[in-house]
C-alpha positions in Angstrom: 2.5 28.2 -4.0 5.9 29.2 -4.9 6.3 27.4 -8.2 3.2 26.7 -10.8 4.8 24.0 -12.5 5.3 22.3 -9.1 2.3 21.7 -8.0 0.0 20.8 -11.0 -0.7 18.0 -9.0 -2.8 19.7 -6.9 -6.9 18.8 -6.8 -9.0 21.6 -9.0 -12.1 21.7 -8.3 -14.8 22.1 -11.2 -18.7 23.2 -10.6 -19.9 20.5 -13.7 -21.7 17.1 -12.6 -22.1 13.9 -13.9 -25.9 12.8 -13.9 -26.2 9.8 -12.0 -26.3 7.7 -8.7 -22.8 8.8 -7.9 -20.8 12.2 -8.8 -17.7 10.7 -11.0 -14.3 11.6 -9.6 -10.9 12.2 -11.6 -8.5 12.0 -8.4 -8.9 11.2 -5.1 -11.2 8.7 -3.9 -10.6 8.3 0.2 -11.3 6.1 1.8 -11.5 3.3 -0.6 -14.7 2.4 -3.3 -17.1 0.2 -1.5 -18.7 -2.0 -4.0 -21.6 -1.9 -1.7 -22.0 1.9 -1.1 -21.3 2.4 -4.8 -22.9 -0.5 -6.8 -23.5 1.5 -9.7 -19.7 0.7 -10.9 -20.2 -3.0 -10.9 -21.3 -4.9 -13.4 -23.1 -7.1 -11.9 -25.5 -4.2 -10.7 -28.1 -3.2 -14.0 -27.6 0.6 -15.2 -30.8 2.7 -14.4 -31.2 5.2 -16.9 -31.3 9.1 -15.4 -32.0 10.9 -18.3 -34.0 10.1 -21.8 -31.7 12.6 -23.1 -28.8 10.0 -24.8 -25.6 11.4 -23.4 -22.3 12.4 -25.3 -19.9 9.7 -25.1 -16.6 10.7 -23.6 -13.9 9.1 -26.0 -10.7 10.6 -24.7 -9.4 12.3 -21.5 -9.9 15.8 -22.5 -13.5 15.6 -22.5 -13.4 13.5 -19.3 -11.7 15.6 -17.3 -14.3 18.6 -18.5 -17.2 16.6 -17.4 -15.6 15.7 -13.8 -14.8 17.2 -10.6 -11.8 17.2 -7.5 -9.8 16.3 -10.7 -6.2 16.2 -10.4 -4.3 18.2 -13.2 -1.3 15.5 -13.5 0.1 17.7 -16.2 1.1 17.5 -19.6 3.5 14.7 -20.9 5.2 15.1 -24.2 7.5 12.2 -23.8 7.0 9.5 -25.8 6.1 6.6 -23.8 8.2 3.5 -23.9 7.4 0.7 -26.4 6.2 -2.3 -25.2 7.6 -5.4 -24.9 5.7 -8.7 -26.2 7.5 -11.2 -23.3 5.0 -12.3 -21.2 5.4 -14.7 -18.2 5.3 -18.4 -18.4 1.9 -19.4 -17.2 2.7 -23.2 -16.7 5.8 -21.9 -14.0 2.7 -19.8 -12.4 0.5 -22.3 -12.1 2.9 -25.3 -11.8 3.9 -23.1 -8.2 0.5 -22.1 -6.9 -0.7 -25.7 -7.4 2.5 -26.5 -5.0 1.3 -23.9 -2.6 -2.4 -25.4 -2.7 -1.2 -29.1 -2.3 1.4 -28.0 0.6 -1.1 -26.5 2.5 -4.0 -28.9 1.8 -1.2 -31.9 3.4 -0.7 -29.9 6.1 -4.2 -29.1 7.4 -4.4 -32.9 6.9 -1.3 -33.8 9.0 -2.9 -31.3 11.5 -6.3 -32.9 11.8 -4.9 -36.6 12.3 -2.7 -35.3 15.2 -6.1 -34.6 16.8 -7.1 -37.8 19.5 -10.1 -38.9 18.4 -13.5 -38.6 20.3 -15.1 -40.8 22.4 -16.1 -43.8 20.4 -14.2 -42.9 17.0 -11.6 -45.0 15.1 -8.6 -43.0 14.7 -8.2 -42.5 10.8 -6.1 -43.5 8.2 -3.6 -41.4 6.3 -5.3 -39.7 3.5 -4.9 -38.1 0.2 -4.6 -34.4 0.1 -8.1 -33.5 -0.4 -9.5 -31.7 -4.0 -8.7 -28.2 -4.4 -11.8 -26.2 -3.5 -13.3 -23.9 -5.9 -11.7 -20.9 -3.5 -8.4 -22.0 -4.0 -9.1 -23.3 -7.6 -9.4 -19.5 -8.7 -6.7 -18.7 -7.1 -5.0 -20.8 -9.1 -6.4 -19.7 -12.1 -5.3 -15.9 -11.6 -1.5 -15.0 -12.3 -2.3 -11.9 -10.6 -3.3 -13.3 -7.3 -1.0 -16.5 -7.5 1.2 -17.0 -4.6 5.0 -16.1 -4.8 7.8 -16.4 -2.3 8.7 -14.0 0.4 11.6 -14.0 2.8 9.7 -15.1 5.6 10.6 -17.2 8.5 11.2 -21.1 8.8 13.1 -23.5 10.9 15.8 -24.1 8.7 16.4 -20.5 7.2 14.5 -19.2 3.6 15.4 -22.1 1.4 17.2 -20.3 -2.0 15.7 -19.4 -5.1 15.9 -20.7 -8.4 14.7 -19.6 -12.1 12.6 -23.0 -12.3 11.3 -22.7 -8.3 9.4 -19.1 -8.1 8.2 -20.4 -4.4 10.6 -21.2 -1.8 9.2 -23.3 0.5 9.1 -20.4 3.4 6.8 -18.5 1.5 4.2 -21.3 0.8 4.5 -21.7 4.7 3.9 -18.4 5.4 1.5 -17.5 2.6 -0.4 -20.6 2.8 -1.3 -20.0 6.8 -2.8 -16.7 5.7 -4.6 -16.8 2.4 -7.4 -19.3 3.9 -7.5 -18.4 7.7 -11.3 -20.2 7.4 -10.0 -23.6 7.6 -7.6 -23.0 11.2 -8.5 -23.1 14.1 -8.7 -20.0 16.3 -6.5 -21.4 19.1 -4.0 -22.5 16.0 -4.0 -19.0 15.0 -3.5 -17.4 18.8 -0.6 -19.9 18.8 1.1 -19.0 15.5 0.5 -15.3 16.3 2.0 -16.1 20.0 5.3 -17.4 18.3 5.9 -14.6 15.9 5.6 -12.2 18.6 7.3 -14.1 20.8 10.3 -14.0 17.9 10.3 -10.3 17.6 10.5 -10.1 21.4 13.4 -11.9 21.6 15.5 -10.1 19.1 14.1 -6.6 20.3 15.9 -7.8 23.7 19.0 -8.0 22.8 21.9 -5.7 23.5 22.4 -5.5 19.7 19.0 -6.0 17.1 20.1 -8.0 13.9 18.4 -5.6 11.4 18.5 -8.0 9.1 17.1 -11.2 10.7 14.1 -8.3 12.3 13.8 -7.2 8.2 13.4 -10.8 7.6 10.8 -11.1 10.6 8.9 -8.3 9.6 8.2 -9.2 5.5 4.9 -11.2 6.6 3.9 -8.6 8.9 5.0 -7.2 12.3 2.6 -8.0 15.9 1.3 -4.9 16.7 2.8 -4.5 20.1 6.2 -4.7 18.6 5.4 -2.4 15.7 5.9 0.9 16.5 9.8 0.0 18.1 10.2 -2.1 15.0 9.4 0.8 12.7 11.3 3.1 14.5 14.1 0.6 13.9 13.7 -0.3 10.4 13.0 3.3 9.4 16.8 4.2 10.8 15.4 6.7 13.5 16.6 4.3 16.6 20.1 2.4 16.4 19.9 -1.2 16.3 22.1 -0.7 20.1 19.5 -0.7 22.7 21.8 1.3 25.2 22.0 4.2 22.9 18.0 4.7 22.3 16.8 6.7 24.9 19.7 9.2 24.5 18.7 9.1 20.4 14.4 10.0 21.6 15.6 12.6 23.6 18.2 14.0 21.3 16.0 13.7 18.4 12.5 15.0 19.7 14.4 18.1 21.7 15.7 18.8 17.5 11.7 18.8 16.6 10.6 20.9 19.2 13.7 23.5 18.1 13.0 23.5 15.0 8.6 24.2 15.9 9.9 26.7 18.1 11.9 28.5 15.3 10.3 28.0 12.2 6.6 27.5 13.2 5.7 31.5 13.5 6.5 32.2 10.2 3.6 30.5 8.8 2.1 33.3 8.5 4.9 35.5 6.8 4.3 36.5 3.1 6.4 34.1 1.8 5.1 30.7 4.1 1.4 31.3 4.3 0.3 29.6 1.0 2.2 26.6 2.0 0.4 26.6 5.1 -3.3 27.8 3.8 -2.7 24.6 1.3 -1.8 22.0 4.7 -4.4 23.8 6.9 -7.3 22.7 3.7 -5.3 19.6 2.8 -5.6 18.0 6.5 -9.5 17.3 6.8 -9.4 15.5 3.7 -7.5 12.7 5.3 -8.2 9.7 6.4 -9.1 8.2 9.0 -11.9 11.5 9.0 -12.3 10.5 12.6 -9.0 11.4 14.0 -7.9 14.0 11.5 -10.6 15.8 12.7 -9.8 16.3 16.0 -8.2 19.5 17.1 -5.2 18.1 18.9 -4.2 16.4 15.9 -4.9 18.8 13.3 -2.3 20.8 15.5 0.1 17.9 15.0 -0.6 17.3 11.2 -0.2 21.0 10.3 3.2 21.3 12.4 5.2 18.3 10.9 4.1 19.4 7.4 5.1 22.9 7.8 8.1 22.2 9.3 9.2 19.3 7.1 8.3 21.7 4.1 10.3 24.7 5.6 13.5 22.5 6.0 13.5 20.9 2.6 13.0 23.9 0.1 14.1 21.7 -2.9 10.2 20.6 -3.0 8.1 22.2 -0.1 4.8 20.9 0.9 3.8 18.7 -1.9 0.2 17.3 -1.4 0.4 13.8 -1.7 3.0 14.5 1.2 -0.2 14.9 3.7 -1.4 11.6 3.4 2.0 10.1 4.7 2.2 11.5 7.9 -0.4 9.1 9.2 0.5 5.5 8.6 3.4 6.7 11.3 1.0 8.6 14.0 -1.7 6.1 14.3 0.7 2.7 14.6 3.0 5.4 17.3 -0.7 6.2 19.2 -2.4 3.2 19.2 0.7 2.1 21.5 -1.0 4.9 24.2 -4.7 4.5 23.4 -6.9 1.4 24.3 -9.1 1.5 21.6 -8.6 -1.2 18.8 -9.9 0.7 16.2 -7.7 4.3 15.4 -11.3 5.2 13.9 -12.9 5.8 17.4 -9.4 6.8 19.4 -10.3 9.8 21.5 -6.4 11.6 21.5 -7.2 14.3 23.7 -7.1 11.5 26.6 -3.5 11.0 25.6 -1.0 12.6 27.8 0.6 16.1 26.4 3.8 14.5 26.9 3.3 11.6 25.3 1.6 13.3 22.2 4.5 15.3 21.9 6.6 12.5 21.9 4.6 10.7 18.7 4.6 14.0 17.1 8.4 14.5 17.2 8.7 10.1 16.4 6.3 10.9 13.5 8.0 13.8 12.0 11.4 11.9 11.8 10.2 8.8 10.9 8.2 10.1 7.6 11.4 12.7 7.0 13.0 9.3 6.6 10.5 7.8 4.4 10.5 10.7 2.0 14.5 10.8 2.1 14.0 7.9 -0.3 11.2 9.6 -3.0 11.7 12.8 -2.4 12.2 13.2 -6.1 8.6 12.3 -6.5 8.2 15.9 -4.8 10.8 18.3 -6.4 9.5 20.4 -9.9 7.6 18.7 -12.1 7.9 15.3 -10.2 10.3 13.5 -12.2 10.4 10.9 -9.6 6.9 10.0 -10.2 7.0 10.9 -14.2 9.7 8.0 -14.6 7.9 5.5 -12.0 4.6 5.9 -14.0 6.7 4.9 -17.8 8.4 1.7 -15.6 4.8 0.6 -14.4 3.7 0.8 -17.9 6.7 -0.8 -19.5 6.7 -3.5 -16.8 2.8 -4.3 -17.6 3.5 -4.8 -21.1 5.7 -7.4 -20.5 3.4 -8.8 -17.2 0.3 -8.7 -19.2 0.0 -7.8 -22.4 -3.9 -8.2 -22.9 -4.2 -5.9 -20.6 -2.0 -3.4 -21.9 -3.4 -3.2 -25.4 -6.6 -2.8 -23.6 -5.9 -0.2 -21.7 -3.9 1.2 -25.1 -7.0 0.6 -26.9 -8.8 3.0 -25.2 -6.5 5.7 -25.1 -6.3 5.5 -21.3 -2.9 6.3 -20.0 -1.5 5.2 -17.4 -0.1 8.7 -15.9 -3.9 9.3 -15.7 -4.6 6.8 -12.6 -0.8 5.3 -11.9 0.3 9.1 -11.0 -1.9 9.0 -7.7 -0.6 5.4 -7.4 2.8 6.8 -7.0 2.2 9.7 -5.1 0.2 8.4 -2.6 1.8 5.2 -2.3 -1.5 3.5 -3.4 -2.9 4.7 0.4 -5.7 5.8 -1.7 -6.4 3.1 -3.2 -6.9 0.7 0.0 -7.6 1.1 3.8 -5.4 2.2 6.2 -4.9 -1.1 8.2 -3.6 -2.3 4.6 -1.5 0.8 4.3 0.1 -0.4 7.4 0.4 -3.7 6.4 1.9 -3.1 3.2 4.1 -0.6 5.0 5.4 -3.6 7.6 7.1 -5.2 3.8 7.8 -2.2 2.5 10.4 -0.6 5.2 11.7 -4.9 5.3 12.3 -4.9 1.7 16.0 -2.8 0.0 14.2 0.4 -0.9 10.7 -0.5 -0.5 9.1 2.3 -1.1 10.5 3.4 -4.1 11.5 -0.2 -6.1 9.1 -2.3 -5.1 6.5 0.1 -4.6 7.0 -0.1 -8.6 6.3 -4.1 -8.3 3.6 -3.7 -5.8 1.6 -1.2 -8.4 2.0 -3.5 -11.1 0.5 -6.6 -9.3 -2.4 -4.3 -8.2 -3.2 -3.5 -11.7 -3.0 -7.1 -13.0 -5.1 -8.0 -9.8 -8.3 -6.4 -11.5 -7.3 -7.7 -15.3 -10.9 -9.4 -15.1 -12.8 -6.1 -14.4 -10.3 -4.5 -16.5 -10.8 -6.5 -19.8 -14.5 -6.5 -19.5 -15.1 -2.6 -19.5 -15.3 -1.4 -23.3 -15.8 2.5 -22.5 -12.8 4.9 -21.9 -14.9 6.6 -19.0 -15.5 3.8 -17.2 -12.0 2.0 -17.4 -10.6 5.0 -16.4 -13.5 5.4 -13.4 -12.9 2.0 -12.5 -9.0 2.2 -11.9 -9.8 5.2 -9.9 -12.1 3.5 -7.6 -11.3 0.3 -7.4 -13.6 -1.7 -4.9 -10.9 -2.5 -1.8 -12.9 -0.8 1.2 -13.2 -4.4 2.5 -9.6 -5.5 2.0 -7.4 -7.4 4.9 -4.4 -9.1 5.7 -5.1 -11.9 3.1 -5.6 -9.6 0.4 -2.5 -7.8 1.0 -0.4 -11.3 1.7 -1.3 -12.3 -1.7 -0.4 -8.8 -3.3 3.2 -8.4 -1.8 3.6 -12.5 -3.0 2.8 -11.6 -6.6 4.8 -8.4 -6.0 7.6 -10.6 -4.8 7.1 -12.7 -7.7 7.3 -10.0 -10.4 10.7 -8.6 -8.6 12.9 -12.1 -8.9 11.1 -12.6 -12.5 12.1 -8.9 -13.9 14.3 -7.1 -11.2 17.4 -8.5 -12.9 16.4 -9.3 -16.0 17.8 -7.8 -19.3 15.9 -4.7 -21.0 13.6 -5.0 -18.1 13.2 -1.1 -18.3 14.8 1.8 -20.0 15.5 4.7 -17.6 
């Protein structure tokens, strides 16, 4: 590496163990803690003993990190970090709003079921109450962190506006409340819903001219996967929003790749490239899915974008961190090519050379553009990420402060498990079909993956405030944030973590003293 101080976010690896069930990890945990696999973090699951020897107990970070392994050295930060701010949210707005949500929905799965003819020898039936909340829904209102919150999504009449008083336009309790309890519809209701929103995206992807804007407002609540990859393409800026001039942009823009492989690519192993290199080359079978970034064809793929992408922007070089964004963009460009569902079992060497080249030269451009955004989450000593980390904890304090002082408490800092969050752009933290998801918002929202990344990260923290509170030991908070238990995460998890992400943008995005930079 050219620069130390650069890239003490790289993992070190350590030869000490932690007795126990499972081998405690300070970095990354891919893919995702499964509760199931790994019950021994949960505390519902009893604590077996190992040794009768009573073990030290770890009481700050220094000792933690000594007693760990594949930890990742974040550095040293001798900042003071910002004060904290006592404002908290008003919890009668929150659950004034999600109660609104509950009964909205709860009226319309009513209206739904008395549209139904009734069966042979059945009285059609009155108009009812909305019926109780179920205990589900109940705990959903309960939790500010998993409350829903509006999001520009679609609705016959247009997003209705936003107010102060009104967190939850009524778009966003249409669109939220059809997701968050797919249980009680139908699966031919679903086809049909699904049907219309692709239909939608269809329509305006045919036109001579896409409305970016009406396909960012589309894509908030998540884009149909056969539109998806031309709709990333779009949003990302790689294809103009005129249809005519497309093909001439692939071509132009895939013959630039292929020059730059063909220059650059045989230096990598020069003096002055090949630690670059020797760090993508280790870097890439760490990725997930395992599956595909095992395969030679892609590993091919992976190591040339990086290299390249590195080579071209000196200012930061290969970053790792950087690795883990390349495939959000190949597997959504693939799967258009492959017929397996799952990217987990996709067999790439039956892909056309042609057509692989293609995703590899769509892929390159369309993370170049991604990082375009954040690259100063890349250049020396990461100040992007450094100032992202003291907004999450600023914005927190104000969010929740229980939490907070908690976390305070127990001298665990929040560079010490929000760095990776930043970094990897929490694709670490959940799978990769909510990667994807979350990336559908992100490249529909004004910079999403730098601002409300920041919003996202807070409501993911505030998500687990329960777990959080309940922990007493600066080992195991810190443990816990680094492996939190989302291996089984979907569409309604995410759904409900953009709304509250939503949410905590209108509350605090404008508001006065809402961060220092």
């Amino acid at each position: 590496m050219s620069s130390d101080g650069a890239r003490k976010q790289f993992w070190k690896r350590s030869n000490s163990k932690v007795p126990g069930s499972i081998q405690h990890v300070y970095g990354a945990q891919h893919p995702p803690f499964d509760p199931l696999l790994h019950g021994t973090l949960l505390k519902a699951t009893p604590k077996v003993p190992t040794t009768p020897v009573k073990a030290k107990r770890v009481s700050t970070f220094q000792e933690f990190e000594s007693n760990t392994s594949d930890a990742w050295d974040a550095g040293e930060d001798d900042d003071e970090l910002l004060a904290m701010a006592a404002e908290r949210l008003n919890s009668e707005v929150v659950m004034e709003t999600a109660h609104r949500v509950l009964r909205d929905h709860s009226q319309r799965q009513e209206q739904h079921k008395l549209q139904e003819p009734p069966g042979p020898g059945q009285k059609p039936k009155p108009a009812a109450e909305p019926p109780p909340v179920a205990s589900g829904d109940l705990r959903l209102v309960k939790s500010v962190s998993e409350s829903h919150a509006p999001c520009p999504a679609e609705s016959a009449s247009g997003p209705a506006p936003l107010h102060r008083s009104q967190s939850l336009p009524h778009a966003a309790t249409v669109a939220l409340g059809s997701t968050s309890d797919p249980g009680t519809l139908s699966s031919s209701a679903l086809s049909e819903r699904e049907a219309s929103r692709l239909d939608k995206f269809k329509q305006l992807l045919a036109g001579p001219n896409t409305d970016l804007e009406e396909l960012r407002r589309l894509s908030w609540s998540g884009i149909p996967k056969p539109v998806r990859p031309i709709t990333w393409k779009l949003l990302s800026g790689y294809l103009p929003a005129n249809a005519e001039r497309r093909a001439a942009t692939l071509q132009r823009k895939r013959e630039e790749y292929f020059a730059f492989v063909e220059h650059y690519y045989d230096s990598r192993n020069d003096e002055g490239h090949q630690d670059t290199y020797r760090q993508i080359h280790i870097d890439i079978p760490r990725m997930s899915p395992e599956a595909l970034t095992l395969q030679p064809a892609v590993t091919e793929i992976f190591e040339r974008i990086l290299f390249i992408w590195a080579i071209r922007h000196p200012a930061s070089g290969y970053v790792q961190g950087i690795n883990d964004l390349v495939t959000p963009f190949f597997v959504v460009f693939i799967c258009e090519h492959t017929e397996e569902e799952d990217v987990d079992i996709a067999d790439v060497s039956r892909v056309p050379a042609d057509v692989l080249r293609n995703v590899e030269a769509d892929t390159y451009w369309c993370m170049s553009r991604l990082l375009d955004g954040i690259q100063d989450n890349y250049t020396f000593a990461q100040p992007g990420i450094q100032m992202k980390v003291r907004m999450l904890e600023e914005l927190v304090g104000r969010i929740d402060e229980q939490v907070h002082r908690h976390l305070e408490q127990h001298e665990v800092r929040y560079l010490q498990f929000a760095f990776r969050w930043m970094n990897n752009l929490l694709m670490r933290e959940v799978p990769l079909r909510c990667t994807i998801r979350l990336w559908d918002t992100y490249q529909s929202e004004p910079e999403g993956f730098s601002h409300f990344h920041l919003y996202v990260c807070a409501a993911f923290l505030v998500r687990w405030r329960k777990e959080i509170l309940e922990e007493r030991d600066f080992q195991e908070l810190l443990l816990f944030l680094q492996n939190v238990p989302t291996a089984r995460w979907g569409d309604e998890e995410v759904s409900l973590l953009l709304a509250e992400a939503y949410r905590l943008k209108f509350a605090f995005a404008d508001a006065p003293n809402h961060y220092k930079k």
